[in-house]
PDB file of N, CA, C and O in Angstrom:
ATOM      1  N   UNK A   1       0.850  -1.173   0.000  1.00  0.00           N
ATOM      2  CA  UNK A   1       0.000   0.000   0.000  1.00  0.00           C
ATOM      3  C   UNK A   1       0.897   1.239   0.000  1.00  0.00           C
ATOM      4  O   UNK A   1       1.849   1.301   0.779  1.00  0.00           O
ATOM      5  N   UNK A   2       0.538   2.498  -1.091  1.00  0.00           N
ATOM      6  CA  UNK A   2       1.153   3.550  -0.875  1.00  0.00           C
ATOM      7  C   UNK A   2       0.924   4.778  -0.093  1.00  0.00           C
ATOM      8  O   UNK A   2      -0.274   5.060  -0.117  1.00  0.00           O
ATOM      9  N   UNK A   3       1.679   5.677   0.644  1.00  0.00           N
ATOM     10  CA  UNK A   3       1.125   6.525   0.763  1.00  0.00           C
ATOM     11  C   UNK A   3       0.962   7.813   0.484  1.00  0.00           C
ATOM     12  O   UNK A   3       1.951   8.545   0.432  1.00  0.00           O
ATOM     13  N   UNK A   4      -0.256   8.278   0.268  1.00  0.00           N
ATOM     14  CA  UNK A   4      -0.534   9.731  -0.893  1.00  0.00           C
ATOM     15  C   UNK A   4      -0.125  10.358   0.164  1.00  0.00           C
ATOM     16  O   UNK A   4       0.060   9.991   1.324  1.00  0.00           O
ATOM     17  N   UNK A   5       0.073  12.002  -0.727  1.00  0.00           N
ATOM     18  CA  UNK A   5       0.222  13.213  -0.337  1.00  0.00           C
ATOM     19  C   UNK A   5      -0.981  14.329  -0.713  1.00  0.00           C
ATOM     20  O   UNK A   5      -0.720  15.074  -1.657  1.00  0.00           O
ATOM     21  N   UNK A   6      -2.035  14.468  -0.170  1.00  0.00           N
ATOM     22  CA  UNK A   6      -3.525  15.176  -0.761  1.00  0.00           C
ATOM     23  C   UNK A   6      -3.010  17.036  -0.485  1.00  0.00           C
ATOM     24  O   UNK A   6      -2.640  17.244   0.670  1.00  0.00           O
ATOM     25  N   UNK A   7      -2.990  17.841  -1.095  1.00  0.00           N
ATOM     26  CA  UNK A   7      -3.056  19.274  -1.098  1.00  0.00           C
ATOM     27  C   UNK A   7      -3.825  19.925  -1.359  1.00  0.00           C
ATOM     28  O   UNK A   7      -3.698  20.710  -2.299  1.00  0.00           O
ATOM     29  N   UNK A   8      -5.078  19.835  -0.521  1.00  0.00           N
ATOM     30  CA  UNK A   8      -6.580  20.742  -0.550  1.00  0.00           C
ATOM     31  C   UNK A   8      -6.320  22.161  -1.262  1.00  0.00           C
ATOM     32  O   UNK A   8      -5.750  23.034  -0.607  1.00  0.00           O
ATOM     33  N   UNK A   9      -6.689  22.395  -2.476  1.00  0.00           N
ATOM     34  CA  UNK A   9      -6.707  23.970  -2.860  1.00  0.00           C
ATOM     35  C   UNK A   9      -7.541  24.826  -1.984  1.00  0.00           C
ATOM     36  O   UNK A   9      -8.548  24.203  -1.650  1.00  0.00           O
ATOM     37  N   UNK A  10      -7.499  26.004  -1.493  1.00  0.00           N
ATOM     38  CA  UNK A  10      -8.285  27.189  -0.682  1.00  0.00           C
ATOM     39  C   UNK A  10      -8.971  26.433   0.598  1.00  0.00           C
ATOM     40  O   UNK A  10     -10.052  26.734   1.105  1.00  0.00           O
ATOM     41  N   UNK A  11      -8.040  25.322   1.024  1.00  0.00           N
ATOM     42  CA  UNK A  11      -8.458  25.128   2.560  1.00  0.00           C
ATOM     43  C   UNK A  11      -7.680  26.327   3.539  1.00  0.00           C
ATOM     44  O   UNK A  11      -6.472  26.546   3.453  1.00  0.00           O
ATOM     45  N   UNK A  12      -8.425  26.919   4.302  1.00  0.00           N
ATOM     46  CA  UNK A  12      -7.875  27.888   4.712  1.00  0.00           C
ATOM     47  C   UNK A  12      -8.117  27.657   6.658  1.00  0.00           C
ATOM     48  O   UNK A  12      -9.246  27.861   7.103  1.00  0.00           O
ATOM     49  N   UNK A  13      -7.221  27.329   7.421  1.00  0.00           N
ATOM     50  CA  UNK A  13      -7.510  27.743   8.887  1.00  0.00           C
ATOM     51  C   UNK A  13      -8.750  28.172   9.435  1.00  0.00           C
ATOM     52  O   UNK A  13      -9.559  27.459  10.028  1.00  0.00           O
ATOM     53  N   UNK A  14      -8.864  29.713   9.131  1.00  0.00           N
ATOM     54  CA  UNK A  14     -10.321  30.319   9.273  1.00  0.00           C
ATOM     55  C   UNK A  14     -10.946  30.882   8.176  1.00  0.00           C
ATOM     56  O   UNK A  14     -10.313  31.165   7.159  1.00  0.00           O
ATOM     57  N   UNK A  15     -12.130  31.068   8.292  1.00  0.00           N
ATOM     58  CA  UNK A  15     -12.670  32.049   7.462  1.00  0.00           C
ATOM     59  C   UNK A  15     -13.681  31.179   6.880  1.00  0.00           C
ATOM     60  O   UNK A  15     -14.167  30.148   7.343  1.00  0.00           O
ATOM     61  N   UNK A  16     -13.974  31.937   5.488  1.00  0.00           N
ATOM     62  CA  UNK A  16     -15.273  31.232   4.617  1.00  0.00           C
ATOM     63  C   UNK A  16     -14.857  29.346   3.738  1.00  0.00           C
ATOM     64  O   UNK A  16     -15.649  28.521   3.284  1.00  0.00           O
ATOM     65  N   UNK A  17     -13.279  29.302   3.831  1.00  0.00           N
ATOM     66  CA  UNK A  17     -12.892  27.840   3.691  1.00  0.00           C
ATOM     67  C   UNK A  17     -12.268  27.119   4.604  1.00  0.00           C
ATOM     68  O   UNK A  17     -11.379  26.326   4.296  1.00  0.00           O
ATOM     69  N   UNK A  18     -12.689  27.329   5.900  1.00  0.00           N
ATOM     70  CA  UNK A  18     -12.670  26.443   6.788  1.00  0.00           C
ATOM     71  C   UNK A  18     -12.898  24.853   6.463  1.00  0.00           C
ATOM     72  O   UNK A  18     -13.819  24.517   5.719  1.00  0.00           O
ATOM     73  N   UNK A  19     -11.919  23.784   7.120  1.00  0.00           N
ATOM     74  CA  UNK A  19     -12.774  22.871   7.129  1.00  0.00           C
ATOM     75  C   UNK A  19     -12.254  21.989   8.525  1.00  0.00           C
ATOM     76  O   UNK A  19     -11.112  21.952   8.981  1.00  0.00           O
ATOM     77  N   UNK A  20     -13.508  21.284   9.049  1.00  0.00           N
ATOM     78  CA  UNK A  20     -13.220  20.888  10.139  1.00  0.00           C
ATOM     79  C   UNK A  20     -12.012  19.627   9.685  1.00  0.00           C
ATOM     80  O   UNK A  20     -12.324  18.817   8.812  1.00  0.00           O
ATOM     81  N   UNK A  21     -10.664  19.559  10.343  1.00  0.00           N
ATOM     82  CA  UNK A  21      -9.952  18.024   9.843  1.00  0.00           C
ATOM     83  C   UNK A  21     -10.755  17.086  10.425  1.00  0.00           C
ATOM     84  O   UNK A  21     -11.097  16.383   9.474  1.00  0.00           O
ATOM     85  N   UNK A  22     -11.268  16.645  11.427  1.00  0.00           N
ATOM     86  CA  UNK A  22     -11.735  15.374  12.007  1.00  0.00           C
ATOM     87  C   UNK A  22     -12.755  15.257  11.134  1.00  0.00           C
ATOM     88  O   UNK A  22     -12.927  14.104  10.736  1.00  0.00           O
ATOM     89  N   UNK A  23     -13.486  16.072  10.708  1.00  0.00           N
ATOM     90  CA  UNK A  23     -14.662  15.874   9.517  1.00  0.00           C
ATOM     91  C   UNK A  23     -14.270  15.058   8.343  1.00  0.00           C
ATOM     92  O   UNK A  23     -14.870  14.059   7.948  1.00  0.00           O
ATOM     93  N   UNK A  24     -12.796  15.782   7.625  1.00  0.00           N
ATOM     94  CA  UNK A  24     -11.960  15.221   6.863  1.00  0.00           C
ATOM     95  C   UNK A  24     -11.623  13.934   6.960  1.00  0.00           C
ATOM     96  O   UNK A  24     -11.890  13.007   6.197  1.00  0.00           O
ATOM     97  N   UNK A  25     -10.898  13.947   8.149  1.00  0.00           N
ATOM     98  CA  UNK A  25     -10.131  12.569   8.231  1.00  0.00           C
ATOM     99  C   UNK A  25     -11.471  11.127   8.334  1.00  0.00           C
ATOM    100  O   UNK A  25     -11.370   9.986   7.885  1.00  0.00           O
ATOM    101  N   UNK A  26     -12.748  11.821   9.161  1.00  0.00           N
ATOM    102  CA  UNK A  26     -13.690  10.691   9.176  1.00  0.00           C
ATOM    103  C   UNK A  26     -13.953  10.394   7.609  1.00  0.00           C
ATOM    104  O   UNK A  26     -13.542   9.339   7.127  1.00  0.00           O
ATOM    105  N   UNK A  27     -14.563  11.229   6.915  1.00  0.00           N
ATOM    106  CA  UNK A  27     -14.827  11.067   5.468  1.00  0.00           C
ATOM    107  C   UNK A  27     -13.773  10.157   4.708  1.00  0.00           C
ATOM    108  O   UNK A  27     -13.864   9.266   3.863  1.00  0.00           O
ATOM    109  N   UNK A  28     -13.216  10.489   5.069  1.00  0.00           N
ATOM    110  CA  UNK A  28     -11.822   9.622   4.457  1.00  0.00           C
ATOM    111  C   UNK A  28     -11.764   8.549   4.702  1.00  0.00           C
ATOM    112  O   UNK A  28     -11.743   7.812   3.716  1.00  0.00           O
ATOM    113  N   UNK A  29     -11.719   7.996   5.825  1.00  0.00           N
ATOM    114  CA  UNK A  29     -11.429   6.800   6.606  1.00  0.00           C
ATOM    115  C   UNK A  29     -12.940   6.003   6.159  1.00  0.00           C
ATOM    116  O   UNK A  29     -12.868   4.881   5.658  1.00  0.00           O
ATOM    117  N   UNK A  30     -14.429   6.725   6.398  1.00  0.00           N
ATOM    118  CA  UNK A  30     -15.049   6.189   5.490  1.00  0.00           C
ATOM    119  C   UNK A  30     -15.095   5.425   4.551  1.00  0.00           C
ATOM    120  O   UNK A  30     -15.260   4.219   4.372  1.00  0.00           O
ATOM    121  N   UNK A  31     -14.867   6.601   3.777  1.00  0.00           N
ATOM    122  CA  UNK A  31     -14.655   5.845   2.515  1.00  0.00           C
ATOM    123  C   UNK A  31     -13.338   4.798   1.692  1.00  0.00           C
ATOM    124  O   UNK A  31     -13.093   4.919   0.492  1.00  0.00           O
ATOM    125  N   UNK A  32     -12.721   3.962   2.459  1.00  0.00           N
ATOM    126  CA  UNK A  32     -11.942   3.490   2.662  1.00  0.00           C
ATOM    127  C   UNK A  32     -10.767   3.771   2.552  1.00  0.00           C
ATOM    128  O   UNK A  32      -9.993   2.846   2.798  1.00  0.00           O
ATOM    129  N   UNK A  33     -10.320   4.758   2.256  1.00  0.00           N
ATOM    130  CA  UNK A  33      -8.742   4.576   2.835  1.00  0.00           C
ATOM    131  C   UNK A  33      -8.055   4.634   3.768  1.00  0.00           C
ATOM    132  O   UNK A  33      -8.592   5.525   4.426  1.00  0.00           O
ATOM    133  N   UNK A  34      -6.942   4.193   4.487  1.00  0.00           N
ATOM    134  CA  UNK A  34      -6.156   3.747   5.292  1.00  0.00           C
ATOM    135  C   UNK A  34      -5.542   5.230   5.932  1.00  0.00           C
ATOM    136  O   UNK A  34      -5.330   6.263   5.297  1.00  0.00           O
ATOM    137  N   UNK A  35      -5.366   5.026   7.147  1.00  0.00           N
ATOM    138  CA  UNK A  35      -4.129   5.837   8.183  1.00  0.00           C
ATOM    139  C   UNK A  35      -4.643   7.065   7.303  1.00  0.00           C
ATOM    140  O   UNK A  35      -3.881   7.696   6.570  1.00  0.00           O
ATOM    141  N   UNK A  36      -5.481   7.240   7.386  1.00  0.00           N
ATOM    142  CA  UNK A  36      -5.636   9.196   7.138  1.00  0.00           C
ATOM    143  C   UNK A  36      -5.432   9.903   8.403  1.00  0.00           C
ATOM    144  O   UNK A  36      -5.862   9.646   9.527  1.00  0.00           O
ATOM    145  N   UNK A  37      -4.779  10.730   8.030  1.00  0.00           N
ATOM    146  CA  UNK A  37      -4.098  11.665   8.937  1.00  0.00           C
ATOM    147  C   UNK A  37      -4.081  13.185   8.012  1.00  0.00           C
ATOM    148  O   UNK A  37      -4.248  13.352   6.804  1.00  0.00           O
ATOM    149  N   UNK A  38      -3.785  14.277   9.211  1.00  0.00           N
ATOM    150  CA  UNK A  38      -4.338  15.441   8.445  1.00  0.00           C
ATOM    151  C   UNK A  38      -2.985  16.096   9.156  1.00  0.00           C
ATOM    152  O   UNK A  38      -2.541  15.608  10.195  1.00  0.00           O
ATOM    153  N   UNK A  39      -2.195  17.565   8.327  1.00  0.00           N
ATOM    154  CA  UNK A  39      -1.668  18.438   8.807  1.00  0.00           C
ATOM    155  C   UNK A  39      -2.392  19.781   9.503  1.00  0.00           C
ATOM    156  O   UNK A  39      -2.951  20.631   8.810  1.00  0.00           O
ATOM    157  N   UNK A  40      -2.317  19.854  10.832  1.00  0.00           N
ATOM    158  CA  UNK A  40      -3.028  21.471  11.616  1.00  0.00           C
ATOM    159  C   UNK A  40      -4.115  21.265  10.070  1.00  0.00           C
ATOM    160  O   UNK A  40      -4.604  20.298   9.486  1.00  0.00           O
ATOM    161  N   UNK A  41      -4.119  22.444   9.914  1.00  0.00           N
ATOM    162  CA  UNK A  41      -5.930  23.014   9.364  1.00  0.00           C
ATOM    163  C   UNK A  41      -5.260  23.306   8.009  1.00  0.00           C
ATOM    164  O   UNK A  41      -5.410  24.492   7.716  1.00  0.00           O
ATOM    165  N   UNK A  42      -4.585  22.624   7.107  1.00  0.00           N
ATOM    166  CA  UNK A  42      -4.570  23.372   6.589  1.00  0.00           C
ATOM    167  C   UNK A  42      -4.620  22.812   4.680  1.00  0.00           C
ATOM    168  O   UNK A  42      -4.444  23.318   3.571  1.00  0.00           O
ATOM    169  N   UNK A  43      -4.988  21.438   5.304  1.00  0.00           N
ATOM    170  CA  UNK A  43      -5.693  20.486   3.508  1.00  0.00           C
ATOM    171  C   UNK A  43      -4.968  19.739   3.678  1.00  0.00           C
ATOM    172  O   UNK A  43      -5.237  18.746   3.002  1.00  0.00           O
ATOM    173  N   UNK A  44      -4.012  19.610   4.315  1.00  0.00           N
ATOM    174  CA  UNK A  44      -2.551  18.948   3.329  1.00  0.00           C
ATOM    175  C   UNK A  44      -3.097  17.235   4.092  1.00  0.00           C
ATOM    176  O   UNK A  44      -3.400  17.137   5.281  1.00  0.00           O
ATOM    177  N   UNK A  45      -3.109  16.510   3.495  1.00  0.00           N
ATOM    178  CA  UNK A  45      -3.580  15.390   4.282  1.00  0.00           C
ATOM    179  C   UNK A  45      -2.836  13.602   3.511  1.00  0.00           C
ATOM    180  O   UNK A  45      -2.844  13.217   2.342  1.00  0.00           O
ATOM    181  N   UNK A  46      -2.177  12.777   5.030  1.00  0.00           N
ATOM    182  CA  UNK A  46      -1.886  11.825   4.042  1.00  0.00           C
ATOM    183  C   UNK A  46      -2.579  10.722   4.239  1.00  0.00           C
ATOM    184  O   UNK A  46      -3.049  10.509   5.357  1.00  0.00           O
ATOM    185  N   UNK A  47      -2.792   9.711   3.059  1.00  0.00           N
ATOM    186  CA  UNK A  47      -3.183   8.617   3.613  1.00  0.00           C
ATOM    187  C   UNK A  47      -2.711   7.771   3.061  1.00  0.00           C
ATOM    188  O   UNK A  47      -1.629   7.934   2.497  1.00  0.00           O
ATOM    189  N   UNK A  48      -3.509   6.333   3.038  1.00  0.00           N
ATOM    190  CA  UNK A  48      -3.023   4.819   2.344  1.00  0.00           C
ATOM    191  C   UNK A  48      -3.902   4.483   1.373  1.00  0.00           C
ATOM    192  O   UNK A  48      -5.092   4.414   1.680  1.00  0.00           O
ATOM    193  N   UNK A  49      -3.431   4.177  -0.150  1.00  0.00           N
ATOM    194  CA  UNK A  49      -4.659   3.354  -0.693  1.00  0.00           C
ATOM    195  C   UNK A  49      -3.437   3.298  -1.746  1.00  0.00           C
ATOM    196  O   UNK A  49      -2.480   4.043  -1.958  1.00  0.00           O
ATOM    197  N   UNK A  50      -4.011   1.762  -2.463  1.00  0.00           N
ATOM    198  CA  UNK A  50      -3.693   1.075  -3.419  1.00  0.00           C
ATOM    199  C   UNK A  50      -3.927   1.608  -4.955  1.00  0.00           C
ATOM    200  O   UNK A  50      -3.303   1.291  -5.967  1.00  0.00           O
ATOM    201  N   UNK A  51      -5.132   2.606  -4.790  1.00  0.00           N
ATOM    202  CA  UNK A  51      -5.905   3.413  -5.580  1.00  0.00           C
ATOM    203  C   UNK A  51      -4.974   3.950  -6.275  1.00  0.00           C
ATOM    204  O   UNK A  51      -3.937   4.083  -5.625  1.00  0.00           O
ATOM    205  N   UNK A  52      -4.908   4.421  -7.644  1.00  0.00           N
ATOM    206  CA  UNK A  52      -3.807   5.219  -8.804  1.00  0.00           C
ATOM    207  C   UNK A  52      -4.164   6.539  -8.207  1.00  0.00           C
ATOM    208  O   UNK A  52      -4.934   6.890  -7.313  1.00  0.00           O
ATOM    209  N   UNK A  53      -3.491   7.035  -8.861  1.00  0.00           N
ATOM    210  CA  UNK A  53      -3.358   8.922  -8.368  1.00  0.00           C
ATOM    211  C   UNK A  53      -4.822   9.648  -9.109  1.00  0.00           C
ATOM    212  O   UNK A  53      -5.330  10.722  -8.788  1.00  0.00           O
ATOM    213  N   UNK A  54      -5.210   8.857  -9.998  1.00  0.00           N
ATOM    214  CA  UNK A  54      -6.115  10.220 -10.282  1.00  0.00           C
ATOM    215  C   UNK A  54      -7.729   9.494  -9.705  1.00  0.00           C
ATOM    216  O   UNK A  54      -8.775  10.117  -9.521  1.00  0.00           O
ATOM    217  N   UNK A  55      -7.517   8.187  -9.539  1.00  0.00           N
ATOM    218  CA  UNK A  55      -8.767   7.561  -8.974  1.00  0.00           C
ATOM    219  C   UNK A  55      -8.704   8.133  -8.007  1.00  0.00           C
ATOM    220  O   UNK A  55      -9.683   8.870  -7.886  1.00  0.00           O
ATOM    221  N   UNK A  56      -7.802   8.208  -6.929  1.00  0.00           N
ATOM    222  CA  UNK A  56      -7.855   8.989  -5.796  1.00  0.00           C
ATOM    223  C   UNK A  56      -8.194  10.027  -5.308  1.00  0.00           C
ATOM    224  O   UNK A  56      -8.717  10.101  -4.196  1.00  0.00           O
ATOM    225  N   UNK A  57      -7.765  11.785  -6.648  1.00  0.00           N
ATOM    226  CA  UNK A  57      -7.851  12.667  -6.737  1.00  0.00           C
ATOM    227  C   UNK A  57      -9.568  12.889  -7.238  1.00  0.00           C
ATOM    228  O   UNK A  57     -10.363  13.719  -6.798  1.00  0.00           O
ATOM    229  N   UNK A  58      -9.738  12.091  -8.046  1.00  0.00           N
ATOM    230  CA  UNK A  58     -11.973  12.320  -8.372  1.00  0.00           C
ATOM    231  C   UNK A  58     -12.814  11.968  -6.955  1.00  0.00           C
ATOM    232  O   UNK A  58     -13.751  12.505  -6.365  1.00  0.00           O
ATOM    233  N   UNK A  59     -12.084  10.927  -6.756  1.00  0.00           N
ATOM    234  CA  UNK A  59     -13.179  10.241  -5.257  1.00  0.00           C
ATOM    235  C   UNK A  59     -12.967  11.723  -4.239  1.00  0.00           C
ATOM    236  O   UNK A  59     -13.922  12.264  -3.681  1.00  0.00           O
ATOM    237  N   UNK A  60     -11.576  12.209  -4.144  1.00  0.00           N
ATOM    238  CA  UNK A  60     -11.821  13.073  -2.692  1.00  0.00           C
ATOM    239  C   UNK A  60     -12.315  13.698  -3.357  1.00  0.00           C
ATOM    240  O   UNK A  60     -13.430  13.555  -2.855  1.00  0.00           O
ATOM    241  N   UNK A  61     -12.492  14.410  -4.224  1.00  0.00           N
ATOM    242  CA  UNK A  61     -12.991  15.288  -5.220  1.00  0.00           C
ATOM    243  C   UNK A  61     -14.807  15.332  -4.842  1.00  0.00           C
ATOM    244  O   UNK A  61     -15.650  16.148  -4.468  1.00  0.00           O
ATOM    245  N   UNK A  62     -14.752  14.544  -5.049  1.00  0.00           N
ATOM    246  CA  UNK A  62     -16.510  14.277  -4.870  1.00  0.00           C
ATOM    247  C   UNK A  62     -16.558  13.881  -3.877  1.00  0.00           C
ATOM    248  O   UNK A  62     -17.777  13.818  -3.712  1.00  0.00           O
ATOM    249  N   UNK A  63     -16.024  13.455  -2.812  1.00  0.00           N
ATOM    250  CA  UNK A  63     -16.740  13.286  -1.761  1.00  0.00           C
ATOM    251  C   UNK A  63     -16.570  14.572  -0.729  1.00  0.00           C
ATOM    252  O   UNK A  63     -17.065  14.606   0.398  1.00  0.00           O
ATOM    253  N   UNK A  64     -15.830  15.553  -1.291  1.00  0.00           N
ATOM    254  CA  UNK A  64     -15.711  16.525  -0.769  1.00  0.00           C
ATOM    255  C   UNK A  64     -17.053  17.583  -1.343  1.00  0.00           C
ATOM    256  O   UNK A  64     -17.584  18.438  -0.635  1.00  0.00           O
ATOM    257  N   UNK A  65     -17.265  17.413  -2.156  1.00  0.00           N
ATOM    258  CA  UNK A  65     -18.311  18.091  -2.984  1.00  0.00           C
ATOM    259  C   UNK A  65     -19.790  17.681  -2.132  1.00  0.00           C
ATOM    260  O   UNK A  65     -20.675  18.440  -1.737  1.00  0.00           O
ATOM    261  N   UNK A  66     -19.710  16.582  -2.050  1.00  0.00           N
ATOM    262  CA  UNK A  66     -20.902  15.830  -1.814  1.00  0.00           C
ATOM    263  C   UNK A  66     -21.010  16.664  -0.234  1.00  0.00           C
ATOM    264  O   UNK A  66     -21.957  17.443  -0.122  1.00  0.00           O
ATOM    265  N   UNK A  67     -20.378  16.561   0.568  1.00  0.00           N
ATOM    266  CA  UNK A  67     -20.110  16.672   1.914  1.00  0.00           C
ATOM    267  C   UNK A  67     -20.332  18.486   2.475  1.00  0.00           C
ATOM    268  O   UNK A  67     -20.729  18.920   3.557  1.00  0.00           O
ATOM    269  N   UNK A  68     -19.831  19.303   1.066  1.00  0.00           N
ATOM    270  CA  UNK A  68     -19.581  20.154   1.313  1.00  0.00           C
ATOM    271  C   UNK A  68     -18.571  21.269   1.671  1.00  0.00           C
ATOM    272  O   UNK A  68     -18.711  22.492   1.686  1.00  0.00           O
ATOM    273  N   UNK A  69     -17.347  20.356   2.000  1.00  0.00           N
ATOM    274  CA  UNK A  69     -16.528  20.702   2.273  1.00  0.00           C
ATOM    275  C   UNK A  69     -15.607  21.601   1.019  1.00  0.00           C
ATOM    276  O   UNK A  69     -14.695  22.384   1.285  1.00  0.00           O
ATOM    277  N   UNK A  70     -15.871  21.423   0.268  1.00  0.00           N
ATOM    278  CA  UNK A  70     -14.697  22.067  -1.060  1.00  0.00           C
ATOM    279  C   UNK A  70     -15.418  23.646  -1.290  1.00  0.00           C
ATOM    280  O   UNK A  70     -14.937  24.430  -2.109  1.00  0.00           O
TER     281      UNK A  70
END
C-alpha cells in the first residue's frame, strides 16, 4: 500500500474555507482509505490506498463536494 500526499486547494484555517480536519479525516477513513491523517488546518492530508493517483484525486474530489466541504 502507498502513501498519498492530498493538497486541498483554498483550505484555509479560518474564514469562509474552513474545514473541520476530524470531519476530513472521518470522510476519508469512510470511505476506505487507510491511516488518514491530516496536517493542523490546513488540507494537506496523508493517507493509504492502493488506488492510482487520479482515482484517488476524483473520489476526494466528490466526496468533498458531496459533503460540502470544497
Amino acid at each position: 500500500m502507498k502513501t498519498h500526499i492530498l493538497l486541498l486547494r483554498g483550505v484555509m484555517p479560518v474564514g469562509k474555507n474552513k474545514v473541520p480536519m476530524a470531519q476530513l479525516r472521518e470522510l476519508l477513513t469512510t470511505a476506505g482509505f487507510k491511516s488518514v491523517r491530516t496536517y493542523i488546518a490546513s488540507g494537506n492530508v496523508l493517507l493509504d490506498s492502493n488506488l492510482p493517483e487520479a482515482t484517488i484525486a476524483k473520489c476526494v474530489h466528490d466526496l468533498t463536494v458531496l459533503a460540502k466541504l470544497s
